[in-house]
C-alpha positions as CSV (number, residue, x, y, z in Angstrom):
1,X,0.0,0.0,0.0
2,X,1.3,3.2,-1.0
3,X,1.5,5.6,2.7
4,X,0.7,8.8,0.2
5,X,-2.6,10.5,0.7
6,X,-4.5,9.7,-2.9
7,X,-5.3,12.0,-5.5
8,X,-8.0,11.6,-7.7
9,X,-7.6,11.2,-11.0
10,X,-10.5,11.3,-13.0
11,X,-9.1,8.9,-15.9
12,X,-8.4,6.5,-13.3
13,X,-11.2,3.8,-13.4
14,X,-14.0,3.4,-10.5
15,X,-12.5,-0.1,-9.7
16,X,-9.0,1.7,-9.5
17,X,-10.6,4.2,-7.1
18,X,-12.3,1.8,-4.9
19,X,-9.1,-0.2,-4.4
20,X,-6.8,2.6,-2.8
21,X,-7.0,2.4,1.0
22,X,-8.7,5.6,1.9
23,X,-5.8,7.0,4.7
24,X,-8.9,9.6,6.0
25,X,-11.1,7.5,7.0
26,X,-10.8,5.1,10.6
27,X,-12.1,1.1,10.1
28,X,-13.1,-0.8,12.9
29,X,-11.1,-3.2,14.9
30,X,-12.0,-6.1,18.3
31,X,-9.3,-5.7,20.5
32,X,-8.5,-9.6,20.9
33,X,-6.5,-9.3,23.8
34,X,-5.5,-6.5,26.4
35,X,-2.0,-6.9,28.3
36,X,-1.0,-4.8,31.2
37,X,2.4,-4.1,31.2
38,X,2.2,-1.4,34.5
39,X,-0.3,0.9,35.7
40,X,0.3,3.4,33.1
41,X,1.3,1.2,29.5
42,X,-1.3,-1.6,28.4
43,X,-0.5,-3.6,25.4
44,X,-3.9,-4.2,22.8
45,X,-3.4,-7.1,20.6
46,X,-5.3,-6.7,17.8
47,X,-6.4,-8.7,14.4
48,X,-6.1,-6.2,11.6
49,X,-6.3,-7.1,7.7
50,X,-3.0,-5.5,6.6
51,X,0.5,-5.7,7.1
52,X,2.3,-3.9,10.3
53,X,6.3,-2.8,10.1
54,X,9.1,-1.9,12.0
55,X,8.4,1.4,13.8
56,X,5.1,2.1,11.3
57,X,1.9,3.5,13.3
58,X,-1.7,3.7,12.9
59,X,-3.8,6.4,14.2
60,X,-6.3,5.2,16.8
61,X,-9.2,6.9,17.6
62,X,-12.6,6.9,19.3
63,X,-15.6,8.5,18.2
64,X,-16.9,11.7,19.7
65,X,-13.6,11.3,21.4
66,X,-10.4,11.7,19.1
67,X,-7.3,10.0,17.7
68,X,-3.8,9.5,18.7
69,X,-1.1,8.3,16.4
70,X,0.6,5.1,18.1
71,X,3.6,3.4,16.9
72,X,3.5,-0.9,16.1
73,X,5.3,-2.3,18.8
74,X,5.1,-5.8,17.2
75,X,3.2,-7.7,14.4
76,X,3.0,-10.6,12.4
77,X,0.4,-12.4,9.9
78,X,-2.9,-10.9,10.5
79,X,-2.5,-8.9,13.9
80,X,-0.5,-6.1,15.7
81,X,0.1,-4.9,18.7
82,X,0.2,-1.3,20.7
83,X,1.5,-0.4,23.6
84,X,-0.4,2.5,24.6
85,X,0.5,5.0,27.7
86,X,-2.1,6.5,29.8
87,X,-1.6,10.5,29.7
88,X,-4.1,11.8,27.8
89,X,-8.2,12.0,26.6
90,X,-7.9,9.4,24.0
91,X,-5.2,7.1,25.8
92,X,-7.5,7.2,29.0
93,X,-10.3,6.2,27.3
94,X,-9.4,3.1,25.7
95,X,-7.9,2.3,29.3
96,X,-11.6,2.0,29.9
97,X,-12.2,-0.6,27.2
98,X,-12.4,-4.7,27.9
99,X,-11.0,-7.4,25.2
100,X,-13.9,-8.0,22.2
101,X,-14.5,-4.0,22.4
102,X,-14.3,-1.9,19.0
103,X,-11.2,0.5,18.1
104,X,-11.1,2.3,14.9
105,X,-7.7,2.5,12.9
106,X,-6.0,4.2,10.2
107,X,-3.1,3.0,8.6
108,X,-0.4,1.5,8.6
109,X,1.6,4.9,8.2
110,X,5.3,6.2,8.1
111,X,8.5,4.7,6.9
112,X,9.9,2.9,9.6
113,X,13.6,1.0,10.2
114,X,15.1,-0.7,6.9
115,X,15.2,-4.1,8.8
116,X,15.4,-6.4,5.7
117,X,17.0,-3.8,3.1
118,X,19.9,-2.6,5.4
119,X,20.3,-4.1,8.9
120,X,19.7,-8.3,7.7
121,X,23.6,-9.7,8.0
122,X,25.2,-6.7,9.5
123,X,26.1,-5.8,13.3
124,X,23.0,-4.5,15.3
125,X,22.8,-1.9,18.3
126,X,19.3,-0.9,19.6
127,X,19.0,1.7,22.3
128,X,15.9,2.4,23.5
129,X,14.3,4.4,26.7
130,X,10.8,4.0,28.5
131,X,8.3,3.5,26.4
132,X,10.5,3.9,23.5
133,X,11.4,0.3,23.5
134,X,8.2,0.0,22.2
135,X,8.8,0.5,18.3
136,X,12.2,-0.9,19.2
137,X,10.7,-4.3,20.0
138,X,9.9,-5.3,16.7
139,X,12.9,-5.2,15.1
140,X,14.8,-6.9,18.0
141,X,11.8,-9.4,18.0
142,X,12.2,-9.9,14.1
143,X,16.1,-10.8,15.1
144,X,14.9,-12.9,17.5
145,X,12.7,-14.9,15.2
146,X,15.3,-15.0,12.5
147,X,19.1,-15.4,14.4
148,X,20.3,-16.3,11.1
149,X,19.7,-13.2,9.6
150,X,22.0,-10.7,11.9
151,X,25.7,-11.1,12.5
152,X,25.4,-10.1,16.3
153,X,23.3,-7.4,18.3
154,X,23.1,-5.8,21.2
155,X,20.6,-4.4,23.2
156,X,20.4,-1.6,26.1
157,X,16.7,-0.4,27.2
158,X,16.4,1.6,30.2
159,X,13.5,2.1,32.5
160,X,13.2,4.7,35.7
161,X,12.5,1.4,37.7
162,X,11.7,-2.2,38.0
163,X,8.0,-1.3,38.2
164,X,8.0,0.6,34.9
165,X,9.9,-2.2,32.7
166,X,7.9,-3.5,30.2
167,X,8.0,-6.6,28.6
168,X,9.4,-8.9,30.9
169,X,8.5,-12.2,28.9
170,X,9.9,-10.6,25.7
171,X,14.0,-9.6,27.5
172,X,13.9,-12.4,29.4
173,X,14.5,-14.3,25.9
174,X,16.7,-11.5,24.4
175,X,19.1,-12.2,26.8
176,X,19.1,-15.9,25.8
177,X,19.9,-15.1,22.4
178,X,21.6,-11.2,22.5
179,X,24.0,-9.1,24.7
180,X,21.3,-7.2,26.2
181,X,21.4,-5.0,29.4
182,X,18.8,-3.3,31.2
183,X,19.3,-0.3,33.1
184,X,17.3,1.4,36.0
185,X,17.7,5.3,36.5
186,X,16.6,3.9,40.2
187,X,17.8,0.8,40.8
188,X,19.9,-1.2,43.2
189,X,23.3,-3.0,43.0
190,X,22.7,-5.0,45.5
191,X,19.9,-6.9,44.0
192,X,22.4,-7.3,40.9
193,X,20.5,-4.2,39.1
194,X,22.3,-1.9,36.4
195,X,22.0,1.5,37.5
196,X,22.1,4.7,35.2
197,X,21.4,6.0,31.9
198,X,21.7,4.1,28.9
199,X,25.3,6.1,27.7
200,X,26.3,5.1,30.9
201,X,26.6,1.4,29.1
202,X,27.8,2.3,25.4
203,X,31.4,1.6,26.1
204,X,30.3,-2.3,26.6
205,X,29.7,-2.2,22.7
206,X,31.6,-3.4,19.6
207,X,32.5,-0.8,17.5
208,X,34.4,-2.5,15.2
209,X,33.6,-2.3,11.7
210,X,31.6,0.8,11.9
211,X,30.9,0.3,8.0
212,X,29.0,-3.0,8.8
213,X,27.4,-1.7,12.4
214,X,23.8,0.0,12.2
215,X,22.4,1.4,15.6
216,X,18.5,2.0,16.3
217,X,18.0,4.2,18.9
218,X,14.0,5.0,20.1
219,X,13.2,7.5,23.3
220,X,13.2,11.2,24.9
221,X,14.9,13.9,22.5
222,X,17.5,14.5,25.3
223,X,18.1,10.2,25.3
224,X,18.5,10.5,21.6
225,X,21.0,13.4,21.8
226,X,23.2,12.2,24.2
227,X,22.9,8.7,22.6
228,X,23.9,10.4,19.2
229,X,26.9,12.1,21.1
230,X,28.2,8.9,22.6
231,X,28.2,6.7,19.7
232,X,29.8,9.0,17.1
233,X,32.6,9.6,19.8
234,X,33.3,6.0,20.2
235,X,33.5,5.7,16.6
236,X,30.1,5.3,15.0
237,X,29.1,6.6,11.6
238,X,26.1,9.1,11.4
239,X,24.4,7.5,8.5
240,X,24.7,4.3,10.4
241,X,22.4,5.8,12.9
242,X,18.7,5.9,13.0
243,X,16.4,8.0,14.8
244,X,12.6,7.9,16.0
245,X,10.9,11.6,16.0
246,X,7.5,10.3,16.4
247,X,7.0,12.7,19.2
248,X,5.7,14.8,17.1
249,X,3.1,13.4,15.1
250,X,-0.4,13.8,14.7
251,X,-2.8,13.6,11.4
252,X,-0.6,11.3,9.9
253,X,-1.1,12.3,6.6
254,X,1.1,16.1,6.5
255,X,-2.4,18.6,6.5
256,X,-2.2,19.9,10.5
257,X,1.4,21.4,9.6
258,X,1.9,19.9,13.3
259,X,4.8,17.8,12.0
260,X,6.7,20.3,9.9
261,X,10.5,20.8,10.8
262,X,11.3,22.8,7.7
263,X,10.4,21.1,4.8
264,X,9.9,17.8,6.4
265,X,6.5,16.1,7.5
266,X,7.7,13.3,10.5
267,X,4.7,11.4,9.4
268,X,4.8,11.3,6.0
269,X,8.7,11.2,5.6
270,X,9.6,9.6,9.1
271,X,9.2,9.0,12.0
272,X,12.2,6.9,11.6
273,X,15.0,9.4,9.6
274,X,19.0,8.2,9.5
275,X,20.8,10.5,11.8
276,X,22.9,12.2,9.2
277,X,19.7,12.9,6.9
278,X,18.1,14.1,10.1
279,X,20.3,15.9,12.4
280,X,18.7,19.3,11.6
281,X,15.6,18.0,13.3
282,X,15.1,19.7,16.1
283,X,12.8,18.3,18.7
């Protein structure tokens, strides 16, 4: 499916019309399955009839309500999933929905990470803070699926503590198979807890071969920044990099101007952007 809002074309014929996805307009969805991570970020598992991607997102709404654009955390063959945060008039609501109630969807929308056309048989990092390890998870989890497919990756997610990590089930098995290191900005040693920020762990990575190492990194502008910082000093290439700005986004389709940095729409031409392409974004 093409992400570009359509334009009509009046040579086009009415069974060519009918068959382009209209991006305006929400279609219904049953939440099959609700999981709560913590008291603030649920995960809705939900059957959908098209295909999600890595770091994509659909705008959910409600009617008489409002929408919210939220990122895929993970997907496969008929279904995705959101992880959805509690903080505002839309997100609240659907906090008040049960499993086998009705969402409305748009998309999928975005460019998201070039798993398959640039990151398959190279070295993987992915850095990823709070609820930004969210997108994040579906590329790890597509690594996960298919170890064949990367030379080696590691992982660093971060959480402000052990009541806000979220998926449990999913790191447990990424440290089976990956380096992977959690941090707590409040945590304890003594329970055998990393403490700190997630640069506080960047020197524990392989930076050799910075030609064949891609790095993913998904959170707070300030987490991004700093990330950005430490990797290019340890010897990282910017357009190795790649960047989330999906803070930003909201009709999904460039119209609200909300978006706009320049001459760049995040949700039409991100959110995911390679740093060196991107560094004049400023969130």
């Amino acid at each position: 499916m093409d992400n570009s809002v359509y334009s009509y074309d009046p040579m086009e014929s009415p069974e060519a019309v009918a068959a382009v996805k209209n991006l305006y307009v929400p279609q219904p969805y049953r939440i099959e399955k609700i999981i709560r991570h913590t008291l603030m970020e649920w995960a809705f598992r939900i059957p959908v009839d098209f295909e999600g991607g890595f770091d994509k997102f659909v705008e959910v709404s409600l009617p008489l309500v409002g929408e919210c654009p939220i990122s895929i955390s993970d997907f496969g063959e008929g279904w995705i999933e959101l992880v959805i945060r509690n903080v505002g008039r839309v997100t609240s609501r659907l906090f008040e929905l049960d499993e086998g109630d009705t969402i409305f969807l748009r998309g999928p929308m975005g460019n998201g990470y070039p798993v398959k056309e640039e990151f398959v048989g190279k070295n993987l990092t992915v850095i990823a803070g709070g609820t930004g390890v969210a997108p994040a998870r579906s590329v790890v989890n597509y690594f996960m699926r298919n170890p064949d497919c990367i030379q080696n990756m590691d992982v660093i997610v971060g959480f402000r503590n052990r009541d806000m990590i979220l998926f449990h089930d999913d790191i447990e098995i990424w440290k089976q198979k990956f380096n992977t290191i959690v941090t707590l900005d409040d945590g304890d040693p003594e329970q055998g807890e990393n403490v700190g920020l997630v640069t506080a762990y960047l020197d524990q990575l392989n930076y050799e071969e910075p030609e064949n190492h891609h790095y993913v990194i998904v959170g707070p502008p300030m987490m991004i920044h700093f990330t950005v910082k430490g990797l290019l000093d340890l010897g990282a290439r910017e357009d190795r990099i790649w960047v989330s700005h999906e803070r930003r986004m909201a009709c999904a389709v460039g119209k609200c101007g909300h978006c706009r940095v320049g001459n760049t729409y995040i949700c039409i031409d991100g959110p995911v952007f390679r740093y060196d392409q991107a560094k004049h974004l400023v969130d």
